[in-house]
C-alpha positions as CSV (number, residue, x, y, z in Angstrom):
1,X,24.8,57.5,178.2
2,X,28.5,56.4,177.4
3,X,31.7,57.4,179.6
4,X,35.1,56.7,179.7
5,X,37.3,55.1,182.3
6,X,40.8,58.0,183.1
7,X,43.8,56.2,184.6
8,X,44.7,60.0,185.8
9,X,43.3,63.3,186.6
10,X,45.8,66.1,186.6
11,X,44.7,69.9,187.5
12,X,47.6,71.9,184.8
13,X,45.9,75.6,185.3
14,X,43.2,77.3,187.1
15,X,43.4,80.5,184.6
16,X,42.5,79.3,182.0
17,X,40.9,76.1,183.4
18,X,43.3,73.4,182.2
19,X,43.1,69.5,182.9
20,X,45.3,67.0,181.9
21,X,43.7,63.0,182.0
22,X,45.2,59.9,180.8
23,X,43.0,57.5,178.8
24,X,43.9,53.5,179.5
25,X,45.2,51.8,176.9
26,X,42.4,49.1,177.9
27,X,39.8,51.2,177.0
28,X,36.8,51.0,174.1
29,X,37.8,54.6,173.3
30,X,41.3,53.9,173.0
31,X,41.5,53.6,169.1
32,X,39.2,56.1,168.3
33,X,41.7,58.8,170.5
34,X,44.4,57.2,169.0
35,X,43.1,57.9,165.4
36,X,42.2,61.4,166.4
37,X,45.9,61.8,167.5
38,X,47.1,60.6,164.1
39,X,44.9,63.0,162.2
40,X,46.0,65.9,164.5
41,X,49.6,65.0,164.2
42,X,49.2,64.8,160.2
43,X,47.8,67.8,160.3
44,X,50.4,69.8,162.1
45,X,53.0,67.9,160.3
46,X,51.8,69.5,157.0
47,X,50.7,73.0,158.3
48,X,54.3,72.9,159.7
49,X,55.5,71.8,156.3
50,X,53.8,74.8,154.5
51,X,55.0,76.9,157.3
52,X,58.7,75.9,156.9
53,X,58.6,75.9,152.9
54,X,57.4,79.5,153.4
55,X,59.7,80.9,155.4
56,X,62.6,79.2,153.3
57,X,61.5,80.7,150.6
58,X,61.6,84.0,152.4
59,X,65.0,83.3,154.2
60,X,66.4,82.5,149.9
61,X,65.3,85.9,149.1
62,X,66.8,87.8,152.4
63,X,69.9,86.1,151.3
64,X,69.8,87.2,147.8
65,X,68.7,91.0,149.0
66,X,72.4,90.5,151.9
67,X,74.0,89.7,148.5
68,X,73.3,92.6,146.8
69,X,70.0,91.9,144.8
70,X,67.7,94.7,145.9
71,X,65.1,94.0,142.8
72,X,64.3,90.7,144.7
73,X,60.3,90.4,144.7
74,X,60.2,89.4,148.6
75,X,56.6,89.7,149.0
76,X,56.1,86.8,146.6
77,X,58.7,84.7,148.2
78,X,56.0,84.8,151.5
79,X,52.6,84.8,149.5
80,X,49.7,82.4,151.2
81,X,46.0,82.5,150.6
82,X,45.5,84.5,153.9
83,X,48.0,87.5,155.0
84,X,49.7,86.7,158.0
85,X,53.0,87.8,160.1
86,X,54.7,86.3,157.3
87,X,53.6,87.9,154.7
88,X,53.9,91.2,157.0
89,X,57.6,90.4,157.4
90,X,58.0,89.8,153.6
91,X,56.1,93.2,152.7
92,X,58.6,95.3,155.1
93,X,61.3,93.5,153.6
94,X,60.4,94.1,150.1
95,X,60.2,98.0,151.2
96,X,63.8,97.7,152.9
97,X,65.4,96.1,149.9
98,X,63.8,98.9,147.4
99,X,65.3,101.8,149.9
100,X,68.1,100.1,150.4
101,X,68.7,99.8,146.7
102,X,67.7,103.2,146.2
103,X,70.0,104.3,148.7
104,X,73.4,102.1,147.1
105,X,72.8,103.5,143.8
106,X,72.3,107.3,145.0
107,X,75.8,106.2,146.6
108,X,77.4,105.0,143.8
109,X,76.5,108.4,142.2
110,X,78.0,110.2,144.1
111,X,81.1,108.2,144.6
112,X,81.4,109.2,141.1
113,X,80.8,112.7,141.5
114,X,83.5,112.8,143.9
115,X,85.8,110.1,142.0
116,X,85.9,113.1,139.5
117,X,86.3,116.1,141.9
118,X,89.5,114.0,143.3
119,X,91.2,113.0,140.0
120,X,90.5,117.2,139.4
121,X,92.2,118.2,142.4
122,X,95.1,115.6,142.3
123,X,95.6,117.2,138.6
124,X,95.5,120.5,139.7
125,X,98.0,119.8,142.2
126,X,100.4,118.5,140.1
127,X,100.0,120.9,137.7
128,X,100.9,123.2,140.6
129,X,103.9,121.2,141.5
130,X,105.1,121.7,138.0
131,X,104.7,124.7,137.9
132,X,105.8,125.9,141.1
133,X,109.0,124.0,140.5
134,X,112.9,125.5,140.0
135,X,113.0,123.7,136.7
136,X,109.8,125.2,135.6
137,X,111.1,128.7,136.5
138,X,114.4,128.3,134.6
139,X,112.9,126.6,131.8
140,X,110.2,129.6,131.5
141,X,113.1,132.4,131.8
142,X,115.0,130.4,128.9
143,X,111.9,130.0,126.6
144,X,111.3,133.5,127.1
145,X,115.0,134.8,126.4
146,X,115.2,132.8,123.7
147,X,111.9,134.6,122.6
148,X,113.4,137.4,123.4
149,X,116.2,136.6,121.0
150,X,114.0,135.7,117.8
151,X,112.6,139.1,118.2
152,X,116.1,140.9,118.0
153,X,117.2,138.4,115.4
154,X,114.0,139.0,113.3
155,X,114.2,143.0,113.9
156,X,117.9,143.3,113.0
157,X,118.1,141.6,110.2
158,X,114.9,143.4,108.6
């Protein structure tokens, strides 16, 4: 039988059954918590790391996709051995970026389209206000007298 001397017994929770104990820093099983507590903080520290480097990878390509860059593989930016939340958030994005890119160019289209149908009008108009003008009118009535003229000339002098 072994045991282990506690400074202090804490109840934290009674659902889920929690305790929280202090071990003296006297005690034989002092280093071998300590080590334990090393291991566990090096582990965090680099599933943290991977964590982090993931979702900066992911936060590079959202930034790219805000610029403008809807081909932007997303999904890849997130990949891991196992799927996870992450690699959910990078497979909706991925699908956002491609309708969203989809969507812009289907724009730009018909911006064009109606880039066209506007220079049309704007000429039509103007070819209206030409035409609908006092200037046009005398100028028409002159060419045609003048026509009118040529005619005469061209029948008299036969």
């Amino acid at each position: 039988l072994s045991g282990i001397t506690v400074n202090s017994l804490t109840s934290v929770s009674l659902a889920p059954p929690l305790l929280l104990w202090c071990l003296g820093d006297r005690s034989e099983r002092y280093p071998v918590f300590a080590g334990a507590y090393a291991v566990l903080l090096a582990f965090v520290y680099q599933l943290s790391g991977r964590l982090t480097k993931r979702l900066g990878r992911l936060t590079a390509a959202s930034q790219l996709i805000a610029d403008g860059d809807y081909e932007v593989d997303v999904s890849s930016a997130a990949r891991a051995r196992l799927d996870d939340e992450m690699t959910d958030l990078a497979a909706a994005f991925s699908l956002m970026a491609q309708r969203v890119g989809t969507r812009e160019r289907h724009l730009v289209q018909q911006m064009a389209t109606l880039k066209v149908e506007i220079d049309e009008a704007k000429r039509e108009r103007a070819v209206a206000d030409i035409v609908d003008s006092d200037f046009f009118t005398n100028l028409t009535a002159k060419a045609a007298a003048m026509r009118q003229r040529a005619r005469e000339n061209d029948a008299g002098g036969n």
